[in-house]
C-alpha positions as MATLAB code, in Angstrom:
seq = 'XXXXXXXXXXXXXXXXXXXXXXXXXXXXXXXXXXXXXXXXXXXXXXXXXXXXXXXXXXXXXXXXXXXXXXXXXXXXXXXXXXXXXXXXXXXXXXXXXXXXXXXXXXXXXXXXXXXXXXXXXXXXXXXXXXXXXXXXXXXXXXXXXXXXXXXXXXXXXXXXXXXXXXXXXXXXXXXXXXXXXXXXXXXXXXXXXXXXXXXXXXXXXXXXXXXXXXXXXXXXXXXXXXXXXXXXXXXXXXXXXXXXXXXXXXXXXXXXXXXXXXXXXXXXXXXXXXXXXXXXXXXXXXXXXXXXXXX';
ca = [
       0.000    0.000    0.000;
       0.979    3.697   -0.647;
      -0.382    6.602    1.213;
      -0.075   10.358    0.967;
      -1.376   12.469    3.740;
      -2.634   15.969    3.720;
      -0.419   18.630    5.732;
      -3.363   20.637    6.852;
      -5.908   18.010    7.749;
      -3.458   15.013    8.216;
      -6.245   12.750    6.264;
      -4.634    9.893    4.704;
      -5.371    8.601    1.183;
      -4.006    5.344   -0.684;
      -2.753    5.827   -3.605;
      -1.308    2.634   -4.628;
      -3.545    2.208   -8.136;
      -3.858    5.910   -8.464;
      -2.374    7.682  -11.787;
      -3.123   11.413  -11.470;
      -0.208   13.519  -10.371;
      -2.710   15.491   -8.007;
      -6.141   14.752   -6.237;
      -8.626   17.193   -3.709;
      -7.853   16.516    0.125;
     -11.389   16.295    1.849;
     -10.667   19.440    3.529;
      -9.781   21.168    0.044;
      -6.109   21.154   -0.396;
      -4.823   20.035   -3.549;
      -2.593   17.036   -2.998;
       0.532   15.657   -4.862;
       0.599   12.082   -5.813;
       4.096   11.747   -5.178;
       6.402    8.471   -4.409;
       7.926    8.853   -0.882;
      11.100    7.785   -0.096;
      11.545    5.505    3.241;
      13.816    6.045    5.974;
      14.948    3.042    8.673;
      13.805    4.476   12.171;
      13.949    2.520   15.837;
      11.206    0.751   16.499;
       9.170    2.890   19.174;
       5.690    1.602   18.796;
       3.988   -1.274   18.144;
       2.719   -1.752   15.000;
      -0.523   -3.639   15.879;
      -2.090   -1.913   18.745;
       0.589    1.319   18.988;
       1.909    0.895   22.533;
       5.136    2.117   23.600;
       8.137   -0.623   22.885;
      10.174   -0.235   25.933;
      13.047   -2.755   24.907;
      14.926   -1.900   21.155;
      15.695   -5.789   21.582;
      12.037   -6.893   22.221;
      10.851   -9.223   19.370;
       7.092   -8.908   20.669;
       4.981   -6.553   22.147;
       4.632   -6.665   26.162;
       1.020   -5.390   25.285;
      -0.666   -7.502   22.796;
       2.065   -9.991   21.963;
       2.255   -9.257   18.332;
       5.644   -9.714   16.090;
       7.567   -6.833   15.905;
       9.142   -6.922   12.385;
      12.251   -5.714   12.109;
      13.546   -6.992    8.534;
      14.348   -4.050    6.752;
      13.340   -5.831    3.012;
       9.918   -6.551    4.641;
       9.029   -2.752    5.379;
       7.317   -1.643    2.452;
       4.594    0.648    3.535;
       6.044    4.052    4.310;
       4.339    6.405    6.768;
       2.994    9.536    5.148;
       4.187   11.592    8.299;
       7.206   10.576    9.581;
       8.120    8.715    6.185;
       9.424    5.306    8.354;
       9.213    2.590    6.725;
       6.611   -0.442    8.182;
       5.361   -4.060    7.214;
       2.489   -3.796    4.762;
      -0.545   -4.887    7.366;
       0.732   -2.667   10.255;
      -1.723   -0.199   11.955;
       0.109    2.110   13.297;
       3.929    3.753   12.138;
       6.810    2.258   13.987;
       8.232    5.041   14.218;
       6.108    8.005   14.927;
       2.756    6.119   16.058;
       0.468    7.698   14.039;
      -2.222    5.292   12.557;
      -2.713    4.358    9.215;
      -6.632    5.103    8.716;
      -6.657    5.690    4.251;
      -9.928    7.354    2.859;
     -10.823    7.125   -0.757;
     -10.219    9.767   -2.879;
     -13.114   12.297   -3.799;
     -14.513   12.078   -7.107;
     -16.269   14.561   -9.256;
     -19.407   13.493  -11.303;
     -22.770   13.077  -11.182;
     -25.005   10.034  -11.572;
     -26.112    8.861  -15.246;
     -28.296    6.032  -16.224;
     -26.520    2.926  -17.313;
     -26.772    1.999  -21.147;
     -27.621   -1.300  -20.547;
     -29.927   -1.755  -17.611;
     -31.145    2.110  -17.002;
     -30.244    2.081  -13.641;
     -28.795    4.811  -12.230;
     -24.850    4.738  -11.756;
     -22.789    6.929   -9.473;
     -19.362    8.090   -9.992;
     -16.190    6.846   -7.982;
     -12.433    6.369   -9.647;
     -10.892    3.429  -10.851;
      -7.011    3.638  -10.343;
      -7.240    7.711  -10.072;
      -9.721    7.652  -13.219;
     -13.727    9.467  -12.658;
     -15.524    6.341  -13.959;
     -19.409    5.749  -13.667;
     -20.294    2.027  -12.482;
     -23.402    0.509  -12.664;
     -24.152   -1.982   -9.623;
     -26.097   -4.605  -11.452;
     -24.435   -5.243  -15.078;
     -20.871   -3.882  -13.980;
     -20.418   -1.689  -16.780;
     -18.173    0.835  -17.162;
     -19.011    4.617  -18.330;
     -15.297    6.597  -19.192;
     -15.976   10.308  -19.914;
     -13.778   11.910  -22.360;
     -10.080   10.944  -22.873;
      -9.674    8.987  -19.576;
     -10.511    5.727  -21.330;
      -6.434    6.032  -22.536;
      -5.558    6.443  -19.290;
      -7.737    3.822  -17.645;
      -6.473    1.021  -20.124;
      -2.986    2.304  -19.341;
      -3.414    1.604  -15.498;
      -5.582   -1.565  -16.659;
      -2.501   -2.775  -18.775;
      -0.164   -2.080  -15.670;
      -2.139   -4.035  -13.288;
      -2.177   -6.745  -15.489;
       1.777   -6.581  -15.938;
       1.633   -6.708  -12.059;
      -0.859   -9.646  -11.636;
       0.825  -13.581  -11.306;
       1.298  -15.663  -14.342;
      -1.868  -17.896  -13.247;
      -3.611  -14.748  -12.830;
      -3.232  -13.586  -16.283;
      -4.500  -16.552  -17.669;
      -7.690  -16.599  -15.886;
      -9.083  -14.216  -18.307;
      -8.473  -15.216  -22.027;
      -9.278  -12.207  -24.641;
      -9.765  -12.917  -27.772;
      -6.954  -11.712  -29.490;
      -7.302  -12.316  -33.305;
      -9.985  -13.445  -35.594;
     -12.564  -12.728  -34.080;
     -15.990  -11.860  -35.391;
     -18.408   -9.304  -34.367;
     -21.163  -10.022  -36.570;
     -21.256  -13.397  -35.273;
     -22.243  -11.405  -31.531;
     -25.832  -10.297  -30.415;
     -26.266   -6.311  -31.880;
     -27.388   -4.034  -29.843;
     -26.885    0.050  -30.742;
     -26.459    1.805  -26.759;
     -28.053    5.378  -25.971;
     -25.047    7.460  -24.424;
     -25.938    8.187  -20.676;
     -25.268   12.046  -21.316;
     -26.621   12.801  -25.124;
     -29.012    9.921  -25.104;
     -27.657    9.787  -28.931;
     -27.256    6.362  -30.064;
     -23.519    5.206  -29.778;
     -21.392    4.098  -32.600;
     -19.792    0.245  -32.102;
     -16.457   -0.229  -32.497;
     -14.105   -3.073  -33.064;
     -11.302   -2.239  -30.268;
      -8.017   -1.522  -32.658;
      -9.770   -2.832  -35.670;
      -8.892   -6.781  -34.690;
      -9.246   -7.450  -31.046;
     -12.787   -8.616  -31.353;
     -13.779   -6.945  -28.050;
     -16.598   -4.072  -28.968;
     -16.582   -1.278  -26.938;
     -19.669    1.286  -27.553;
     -18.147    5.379  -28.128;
     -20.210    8.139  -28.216;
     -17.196   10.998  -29.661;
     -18.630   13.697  -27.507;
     -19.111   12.346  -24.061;
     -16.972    8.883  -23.579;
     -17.005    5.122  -23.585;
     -18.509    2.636  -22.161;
     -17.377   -0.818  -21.375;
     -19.047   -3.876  -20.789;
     -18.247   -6.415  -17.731;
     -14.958   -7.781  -18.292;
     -14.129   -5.612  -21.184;
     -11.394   -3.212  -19.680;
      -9.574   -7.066  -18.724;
      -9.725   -8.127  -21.919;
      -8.412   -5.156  -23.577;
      -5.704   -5.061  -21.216;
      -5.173   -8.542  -21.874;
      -5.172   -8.250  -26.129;
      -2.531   -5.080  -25.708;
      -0.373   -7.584  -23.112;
      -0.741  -10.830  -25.652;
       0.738   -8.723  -28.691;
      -2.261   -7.296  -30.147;
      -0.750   -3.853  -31.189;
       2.488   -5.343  -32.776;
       2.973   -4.330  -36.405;
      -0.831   -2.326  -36.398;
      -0.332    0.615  -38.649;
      -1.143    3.869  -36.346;
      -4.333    5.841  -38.021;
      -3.977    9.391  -38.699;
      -6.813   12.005  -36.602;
      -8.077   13.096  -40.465;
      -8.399    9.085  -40.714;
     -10.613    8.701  -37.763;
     -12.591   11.756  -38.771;
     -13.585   10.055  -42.098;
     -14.345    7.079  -40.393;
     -16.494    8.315  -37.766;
     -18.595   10.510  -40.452;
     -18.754    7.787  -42.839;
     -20.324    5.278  -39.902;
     -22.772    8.169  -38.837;
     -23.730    8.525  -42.349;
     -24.268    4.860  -42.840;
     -26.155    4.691  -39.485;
     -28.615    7.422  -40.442;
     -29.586    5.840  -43.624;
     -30.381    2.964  -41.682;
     -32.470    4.190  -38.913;
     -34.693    6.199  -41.668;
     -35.293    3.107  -43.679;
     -32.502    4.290  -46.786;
     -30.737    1.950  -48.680;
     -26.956    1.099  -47.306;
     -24.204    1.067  -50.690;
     -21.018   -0.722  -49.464;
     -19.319   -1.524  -52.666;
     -21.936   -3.527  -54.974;
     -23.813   -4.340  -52.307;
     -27.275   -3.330  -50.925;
     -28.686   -4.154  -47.739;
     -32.014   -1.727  -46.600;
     -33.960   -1.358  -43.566;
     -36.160   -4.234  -43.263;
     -34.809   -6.471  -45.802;
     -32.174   -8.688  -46.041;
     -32.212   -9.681  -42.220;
     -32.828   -6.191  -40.950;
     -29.975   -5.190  -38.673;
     -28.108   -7.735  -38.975;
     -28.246   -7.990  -42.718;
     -26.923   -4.416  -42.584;
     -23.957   -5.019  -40.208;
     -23.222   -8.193  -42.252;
     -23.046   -5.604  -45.528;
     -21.447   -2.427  -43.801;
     -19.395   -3.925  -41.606;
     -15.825   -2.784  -42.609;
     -17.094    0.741  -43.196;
     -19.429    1.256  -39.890;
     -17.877   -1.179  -37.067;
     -14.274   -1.409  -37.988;
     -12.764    2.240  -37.089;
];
């Protein structure tokens, strides 16, 4: 664990999956999100219940008994106050006493209805990101360009996870086929505009729903699974597509899109596919695929 404390209001805050260089205290302060650097300090408390340690030499506590760690390599959590270094599960600092009591960080936002279900989802932060998460499906509403940063931290935590770990989760990585999944065009929780589909880096399979105004949102499991297709080699060799690119790509897909919804024929190529023939929806996305879900 990593904690920062404010110097006005002493609150603590952990900070170990948090990526912003600076956060709001409770109190208002503005704090940094900076790395501390331990120092090696006599023992003076215990680290389970805080009493005094008489004896340098003692190995336990005369008050509760407990272990009292003195392995420098084990010491990993750093006090925020005194900056002395402690075991990872103590309570209180070594060193100075003070005990370790981390709040969660404030996060701006305000509650939007999920995409999925309706309900209503409130905002909190995933690894120093303002996310919205609904409580039934688990879905995940990203405003703006924190999606980047969140499938940075995503991609970190999954660098940080155990080998068995990784494989637990098993993206699909190549070949995959998103016609051959269940269609369904999202509202977008702030514009109530449908969203357009998109096939995450044109070959991971995984279809993450963008509205280019407001954010994205991501279905249960899909942040892992991005994460995962980045980790497993999915960007090697990609060509990088240029911001005039995307434009064209995103105005050809709303173009497509509109001609659907008002019952207009849909040209990809030689082919025709129109709103309520040849399968309906699906007959569409089976036609315009390349030019409406592959960005």
């Amino acid at each position: 664990m990593r904690l920062v404390a404010c110097s006005t209001c002493h609150a603590q805050y952990d900070v170990t999956n948090v990526i912003v260089e600076e956060f709001p205290c409770r109190c208002g302060e503005t704090l940094r999100n900076r790395l501390l650097k331990g120092v090696e300090v006599a023992v003076q408390r215990c680290s389970s219940c805080g009493a005094i340690v008489t004896n340098p030499s003692d190995e336990s506590c005369d008050y509760c008994d407990a272990i009292i760690e003195r392995d420098f390599d084990k010491l990993s959590l750093i006090c925020p106050e005194c900056y002395s270094r402690n075991a990872e599960q103590s309570r209180f600092c070594t060193g100075c006493g003070v005990g370790f009591q981390p709040e969660a960080i404030q996060v701006s936002g305000k509650e939007l209805p999920c995409p999925e279900c309706e309900r209503l989802m409130p905002p909190t932060a995933i690894a120093g990101v303002s996310v919205n998460e609904c409580g039934k499906c688990h879905g995940l509403w990203v405003t703006g360009n924190a999606f980047d940063l969140l499938v940075n931290r995503a991609i970190e935590a999954r660098k940080n996870n155990h080998a068995l770990q990784l494989g637990e989760v098993k993206p699909r990585v190549s070949g995959a086929n998103p016609v051959q999944q269940q269609v369904q065009y999202r509202r977008c929780p702030c514009c109530e505009g449908f969203m357009h589909r998109r096939n995450y880096r044109k070959r991971s399979g995984i279809i993450i729903d963008q509205c280019a105004d407001h954010g994205t949102w991501l279905d249960a499991d899909e942040l892992e699974q991005i994460a995962g297709f980045v980790l497993s080699g999915g960007l090697a060799d990609q060509p990088s597509q240029s911001a005039e690119e995307k434009r064209e790509a995103e105005k050809r897909a709303a173009q497509a899109f509109e001609r659907y919804t008002t019952g207009e024929s849909v040209f990809v190529g030689e082919k025709k596919s129109s709103r309520g023939t040849g399968g309906g929806i699906l007959g569409f996305l089976t036609d315009a695929l390349e030019t409406i879900l592959i960005d």
